[in-house]
N, CA, C and O atoms as a GROMACS GRO file, in nm:
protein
  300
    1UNK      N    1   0.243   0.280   1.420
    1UNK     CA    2   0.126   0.366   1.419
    1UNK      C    3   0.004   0.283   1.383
    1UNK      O    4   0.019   0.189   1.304
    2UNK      N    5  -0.116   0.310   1.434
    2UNK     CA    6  -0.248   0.256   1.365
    2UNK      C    7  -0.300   0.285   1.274
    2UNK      O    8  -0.272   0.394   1.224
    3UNK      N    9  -0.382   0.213   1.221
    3UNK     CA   10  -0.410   0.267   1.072
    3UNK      C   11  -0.507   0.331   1.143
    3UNK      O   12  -0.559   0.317   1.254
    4UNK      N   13  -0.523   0.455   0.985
    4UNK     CA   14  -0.626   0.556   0.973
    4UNK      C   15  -0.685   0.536   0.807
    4UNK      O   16  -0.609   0.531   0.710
    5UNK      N   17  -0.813   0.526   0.801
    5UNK     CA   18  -0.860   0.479   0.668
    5UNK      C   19  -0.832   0.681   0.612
    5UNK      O   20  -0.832   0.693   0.489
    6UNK      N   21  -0.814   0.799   0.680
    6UNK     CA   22  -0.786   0.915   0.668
    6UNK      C   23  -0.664   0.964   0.608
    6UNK      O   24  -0.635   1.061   0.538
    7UNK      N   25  -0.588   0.843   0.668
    7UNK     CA   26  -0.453   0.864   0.627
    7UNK      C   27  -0.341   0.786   0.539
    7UNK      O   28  -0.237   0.824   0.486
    8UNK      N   29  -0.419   0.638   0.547
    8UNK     CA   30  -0.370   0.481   0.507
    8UNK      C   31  -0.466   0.443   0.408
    8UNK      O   32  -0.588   0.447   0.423
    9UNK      N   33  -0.412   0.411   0.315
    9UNK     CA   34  -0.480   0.306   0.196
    9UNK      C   35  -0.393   0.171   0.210
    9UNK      O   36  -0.271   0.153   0.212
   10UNK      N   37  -0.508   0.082   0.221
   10UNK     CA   38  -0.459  -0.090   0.244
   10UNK      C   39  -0.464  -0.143   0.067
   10UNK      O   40  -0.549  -0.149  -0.022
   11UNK      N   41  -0.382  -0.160   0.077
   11UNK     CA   42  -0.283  -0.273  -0.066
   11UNK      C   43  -0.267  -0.421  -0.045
   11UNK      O   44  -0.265  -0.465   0.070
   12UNK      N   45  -0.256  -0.505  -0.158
   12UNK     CA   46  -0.220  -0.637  -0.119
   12UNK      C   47  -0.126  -0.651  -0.254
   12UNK      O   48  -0.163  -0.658  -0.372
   13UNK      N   49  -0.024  -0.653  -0.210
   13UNK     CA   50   0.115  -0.704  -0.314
   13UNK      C   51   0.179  -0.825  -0.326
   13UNK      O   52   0.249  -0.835  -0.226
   14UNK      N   53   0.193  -0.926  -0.398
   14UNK     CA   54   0.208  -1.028  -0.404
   14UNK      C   55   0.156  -1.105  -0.291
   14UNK      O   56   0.228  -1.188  -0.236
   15UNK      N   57   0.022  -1.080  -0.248
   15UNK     CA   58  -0.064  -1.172  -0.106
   15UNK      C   59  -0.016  -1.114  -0.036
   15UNK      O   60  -0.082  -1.144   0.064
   16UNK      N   61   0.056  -1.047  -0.002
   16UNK     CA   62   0.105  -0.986   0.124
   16UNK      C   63  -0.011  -0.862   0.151
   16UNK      O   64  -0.092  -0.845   0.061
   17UNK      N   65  -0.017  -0.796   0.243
   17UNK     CA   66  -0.055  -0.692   0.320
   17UNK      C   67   0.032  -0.563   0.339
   17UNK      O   68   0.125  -0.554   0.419
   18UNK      N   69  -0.010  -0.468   0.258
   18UNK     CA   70   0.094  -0.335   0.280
   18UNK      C   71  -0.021  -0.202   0.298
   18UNK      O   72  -0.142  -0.206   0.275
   19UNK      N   73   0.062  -0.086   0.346
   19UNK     CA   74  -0.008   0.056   0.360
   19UNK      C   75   0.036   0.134   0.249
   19UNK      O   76   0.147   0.102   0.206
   20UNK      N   77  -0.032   0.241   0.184
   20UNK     CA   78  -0.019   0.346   0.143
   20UNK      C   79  -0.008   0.481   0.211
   20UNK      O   80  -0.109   0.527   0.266
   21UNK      N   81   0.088   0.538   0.212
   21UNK     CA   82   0.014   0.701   0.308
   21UNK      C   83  -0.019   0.782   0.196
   21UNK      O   84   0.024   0.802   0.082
   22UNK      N   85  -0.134   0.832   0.287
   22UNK     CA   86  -0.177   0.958   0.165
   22UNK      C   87  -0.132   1.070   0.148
   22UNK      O   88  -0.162   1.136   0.049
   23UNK      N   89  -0.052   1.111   0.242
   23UNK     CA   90   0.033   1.225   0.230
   23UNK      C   91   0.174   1.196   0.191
   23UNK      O   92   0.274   1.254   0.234
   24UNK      N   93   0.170   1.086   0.092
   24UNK     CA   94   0.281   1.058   0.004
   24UNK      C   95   0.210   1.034  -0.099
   24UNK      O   96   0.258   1.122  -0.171
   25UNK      N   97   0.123   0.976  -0.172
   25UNK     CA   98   0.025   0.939  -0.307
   25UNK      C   99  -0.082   1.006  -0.259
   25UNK      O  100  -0.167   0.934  -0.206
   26UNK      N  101  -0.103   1.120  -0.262
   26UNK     CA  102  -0.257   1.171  -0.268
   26UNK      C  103  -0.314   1.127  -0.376
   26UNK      O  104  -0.437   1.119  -0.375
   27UNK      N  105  -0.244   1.090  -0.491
   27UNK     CA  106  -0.374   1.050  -0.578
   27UNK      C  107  -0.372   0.967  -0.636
   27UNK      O  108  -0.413   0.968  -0.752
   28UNK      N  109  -0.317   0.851  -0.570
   28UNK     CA  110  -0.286   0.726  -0.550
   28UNK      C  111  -0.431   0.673  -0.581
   28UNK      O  112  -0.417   0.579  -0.660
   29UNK      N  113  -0.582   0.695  -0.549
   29UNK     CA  114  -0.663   0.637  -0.616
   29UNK      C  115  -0.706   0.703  -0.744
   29UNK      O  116  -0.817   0.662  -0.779
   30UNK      N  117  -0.647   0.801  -0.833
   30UNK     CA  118  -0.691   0.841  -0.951
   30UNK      C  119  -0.564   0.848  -1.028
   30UNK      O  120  -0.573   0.909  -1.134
   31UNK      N  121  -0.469   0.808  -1.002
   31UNK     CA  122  -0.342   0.794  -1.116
   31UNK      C  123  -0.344   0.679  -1.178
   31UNK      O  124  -0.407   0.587  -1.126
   32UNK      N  125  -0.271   0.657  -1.309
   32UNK     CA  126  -0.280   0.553  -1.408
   32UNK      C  127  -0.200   0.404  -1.311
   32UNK      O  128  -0.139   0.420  -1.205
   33UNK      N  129  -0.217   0.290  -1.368
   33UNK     CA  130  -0.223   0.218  -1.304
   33UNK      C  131  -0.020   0.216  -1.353
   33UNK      O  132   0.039   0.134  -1.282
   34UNK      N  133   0.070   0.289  -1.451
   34UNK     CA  134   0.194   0.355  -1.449
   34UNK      C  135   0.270   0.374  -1.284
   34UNK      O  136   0.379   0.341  -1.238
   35UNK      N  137   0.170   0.431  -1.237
   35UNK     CA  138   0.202   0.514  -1.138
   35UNK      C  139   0.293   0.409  -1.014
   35UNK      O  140   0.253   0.299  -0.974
   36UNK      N  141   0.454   0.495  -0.960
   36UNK     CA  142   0.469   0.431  -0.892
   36UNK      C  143   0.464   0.465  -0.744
   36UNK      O  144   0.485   0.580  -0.706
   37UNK      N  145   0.430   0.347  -0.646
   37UNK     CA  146   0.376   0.375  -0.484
   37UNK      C  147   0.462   0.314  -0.386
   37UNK      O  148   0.505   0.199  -0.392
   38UNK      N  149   0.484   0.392  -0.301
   38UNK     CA  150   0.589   0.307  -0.181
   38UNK      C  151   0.528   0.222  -0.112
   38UNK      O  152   0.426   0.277  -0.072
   39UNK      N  153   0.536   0.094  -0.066
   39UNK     CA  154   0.437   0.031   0.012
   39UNK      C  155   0.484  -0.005   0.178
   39UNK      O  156   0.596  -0.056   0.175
   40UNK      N  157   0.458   0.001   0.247
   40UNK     CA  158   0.472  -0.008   0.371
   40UNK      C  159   0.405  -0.121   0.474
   40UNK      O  160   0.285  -0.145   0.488
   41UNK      N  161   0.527  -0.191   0.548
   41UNK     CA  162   0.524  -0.319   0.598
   41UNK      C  163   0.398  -0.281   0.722
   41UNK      O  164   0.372  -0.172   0.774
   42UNK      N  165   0.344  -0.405   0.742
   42UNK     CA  166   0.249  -0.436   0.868
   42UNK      C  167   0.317  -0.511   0.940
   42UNK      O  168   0.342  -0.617   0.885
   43UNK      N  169   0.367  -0.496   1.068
   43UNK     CA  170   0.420  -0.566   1.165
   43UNK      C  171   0.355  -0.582   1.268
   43UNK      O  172   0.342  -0.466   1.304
   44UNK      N  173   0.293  -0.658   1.361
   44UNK     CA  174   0.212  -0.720   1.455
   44UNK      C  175   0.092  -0.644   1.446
   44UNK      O  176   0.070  -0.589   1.554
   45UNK      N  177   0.001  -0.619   1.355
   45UNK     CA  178  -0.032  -0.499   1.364
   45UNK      C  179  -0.062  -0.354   1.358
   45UNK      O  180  -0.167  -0.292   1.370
   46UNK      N  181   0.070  -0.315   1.335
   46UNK     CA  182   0.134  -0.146   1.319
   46UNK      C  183   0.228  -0.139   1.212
   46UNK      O  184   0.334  -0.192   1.180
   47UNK      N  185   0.121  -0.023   1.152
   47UNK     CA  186   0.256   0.041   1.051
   47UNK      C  187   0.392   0.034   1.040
   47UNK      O  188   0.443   0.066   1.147
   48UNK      N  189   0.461   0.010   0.967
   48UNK     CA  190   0.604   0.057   0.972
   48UNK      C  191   0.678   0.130   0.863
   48UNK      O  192   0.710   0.066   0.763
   49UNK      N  193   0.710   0.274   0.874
   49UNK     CA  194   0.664   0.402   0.798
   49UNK      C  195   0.842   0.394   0.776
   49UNK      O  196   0.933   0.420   0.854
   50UNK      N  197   0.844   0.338   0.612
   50UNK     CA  198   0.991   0.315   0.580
   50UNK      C  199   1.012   0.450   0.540
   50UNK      O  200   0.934   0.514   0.471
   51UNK      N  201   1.174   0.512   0.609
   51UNK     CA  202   1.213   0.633   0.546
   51UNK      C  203   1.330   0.618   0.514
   51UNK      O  204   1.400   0.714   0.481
   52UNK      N  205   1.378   0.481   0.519
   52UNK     CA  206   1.532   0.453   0.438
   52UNK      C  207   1.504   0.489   0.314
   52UNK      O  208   1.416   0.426   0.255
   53UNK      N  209   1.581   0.614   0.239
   53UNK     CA  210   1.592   0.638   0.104
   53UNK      C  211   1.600   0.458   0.019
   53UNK      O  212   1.508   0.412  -0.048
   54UNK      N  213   1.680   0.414   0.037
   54UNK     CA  214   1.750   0.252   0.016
   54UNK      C  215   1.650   0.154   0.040
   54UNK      O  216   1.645   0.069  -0.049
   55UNK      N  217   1.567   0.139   0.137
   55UNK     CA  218   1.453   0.017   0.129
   55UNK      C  219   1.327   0.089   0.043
   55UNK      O  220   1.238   0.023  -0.009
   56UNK      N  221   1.337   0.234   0.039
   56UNK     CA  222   1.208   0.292   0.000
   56UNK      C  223   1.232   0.259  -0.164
   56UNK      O  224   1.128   0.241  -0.226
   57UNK      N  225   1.319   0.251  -0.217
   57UNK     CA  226   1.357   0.202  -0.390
   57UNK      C  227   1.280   0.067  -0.333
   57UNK      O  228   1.165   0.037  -0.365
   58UNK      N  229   1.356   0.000  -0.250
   58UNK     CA  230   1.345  -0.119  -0.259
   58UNK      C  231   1.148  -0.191  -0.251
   58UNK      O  232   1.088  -0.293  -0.284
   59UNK      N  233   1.126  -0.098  -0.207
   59UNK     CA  234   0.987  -0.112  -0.143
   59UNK      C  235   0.855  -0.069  -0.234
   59UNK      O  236   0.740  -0.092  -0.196
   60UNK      N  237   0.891   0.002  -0.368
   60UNK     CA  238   0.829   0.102  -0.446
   60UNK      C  239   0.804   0.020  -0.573
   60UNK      O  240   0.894  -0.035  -0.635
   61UNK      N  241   0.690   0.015  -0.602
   61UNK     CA  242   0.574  -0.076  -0.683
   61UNK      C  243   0.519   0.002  -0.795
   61UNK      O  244   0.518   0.125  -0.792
   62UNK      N  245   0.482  -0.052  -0.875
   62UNK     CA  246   0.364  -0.007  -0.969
   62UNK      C  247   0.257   0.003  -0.938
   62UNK      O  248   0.232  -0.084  -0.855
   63UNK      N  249   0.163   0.073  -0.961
   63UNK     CA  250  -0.004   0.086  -0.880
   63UNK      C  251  -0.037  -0.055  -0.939
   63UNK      O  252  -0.074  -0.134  -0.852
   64UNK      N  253  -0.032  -0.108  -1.075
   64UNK     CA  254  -0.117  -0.189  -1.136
   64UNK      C  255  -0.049  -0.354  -1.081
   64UNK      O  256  -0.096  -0.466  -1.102
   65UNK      N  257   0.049  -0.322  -1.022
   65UNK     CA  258   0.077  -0.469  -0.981
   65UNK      C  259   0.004  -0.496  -0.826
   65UNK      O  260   0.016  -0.602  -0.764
   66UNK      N  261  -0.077  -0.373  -0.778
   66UNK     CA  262  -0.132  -0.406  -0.634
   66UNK      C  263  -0.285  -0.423  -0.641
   66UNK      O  264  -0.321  -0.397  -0.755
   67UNK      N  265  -0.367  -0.451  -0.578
   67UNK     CA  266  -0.490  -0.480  -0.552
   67UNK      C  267  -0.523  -0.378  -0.480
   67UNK      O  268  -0.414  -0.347  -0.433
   68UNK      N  269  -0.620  -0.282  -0.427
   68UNK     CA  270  -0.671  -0.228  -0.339
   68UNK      C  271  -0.736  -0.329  -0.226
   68UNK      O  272  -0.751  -0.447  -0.258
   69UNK      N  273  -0.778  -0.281  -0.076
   69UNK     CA  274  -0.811  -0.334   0.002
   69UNK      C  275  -0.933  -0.275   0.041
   69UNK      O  276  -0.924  -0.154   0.027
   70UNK      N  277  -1.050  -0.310   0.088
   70UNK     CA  278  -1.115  -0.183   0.152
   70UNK      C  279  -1.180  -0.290   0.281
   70UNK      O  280  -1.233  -0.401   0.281
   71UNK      N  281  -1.143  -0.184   0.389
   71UNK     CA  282  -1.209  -0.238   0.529
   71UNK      C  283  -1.166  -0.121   0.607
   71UNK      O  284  -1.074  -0.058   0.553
   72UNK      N  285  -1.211  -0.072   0.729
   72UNK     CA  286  -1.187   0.027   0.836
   72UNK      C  287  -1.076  -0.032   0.895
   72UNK      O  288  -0.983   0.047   0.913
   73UNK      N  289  -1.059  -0.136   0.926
   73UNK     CA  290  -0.944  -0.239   0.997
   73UNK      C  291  -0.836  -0.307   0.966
   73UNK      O  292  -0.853  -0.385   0.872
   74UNK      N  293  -0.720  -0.306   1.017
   74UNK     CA  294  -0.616  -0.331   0.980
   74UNK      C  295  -0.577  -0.481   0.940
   74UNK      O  296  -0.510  -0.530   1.030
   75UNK      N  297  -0.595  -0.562   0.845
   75UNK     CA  298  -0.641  -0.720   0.896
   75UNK      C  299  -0.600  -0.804   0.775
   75UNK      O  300  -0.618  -0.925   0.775
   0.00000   0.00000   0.00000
């Protein structure tokens, strides 16, 4: 899928590049930095919207260990 700055919040986790959906953390920009977030891979480009119960543990962060991103573009 493409990002939507509507729908996607851009993260950077250990230098890497990940998504947020907002209709999984809606308040993903006002929760304590406690808070934990699933992060979601960028592959050529496009989202990749993990729904393995099993990678989604695997994939699930602390807010305070990520950086926010801000740009309209996926990059």
């Amino acid at each position: 899928m493409e990002f939507n700055t509507e729908a996607h919040l851009k993260i950077r986790y250990q230098k890497h590049l990940y998504v947020v959906f907002f209709d999984e953390h809606p308040d993903v920009l006002t929760c304590d930095d406690c808070c934990k977030i699933v992060l979601h891979p960028i592959w050529k480009d496009w989202i990749v919207r993990i729904t393995s119960p099993s990678v989604r543990q695997l994939m699930t962060v602390t807010k305070a260990d990520c950086a926010f991103e801000r740009s309209d573009v996926l990059q």
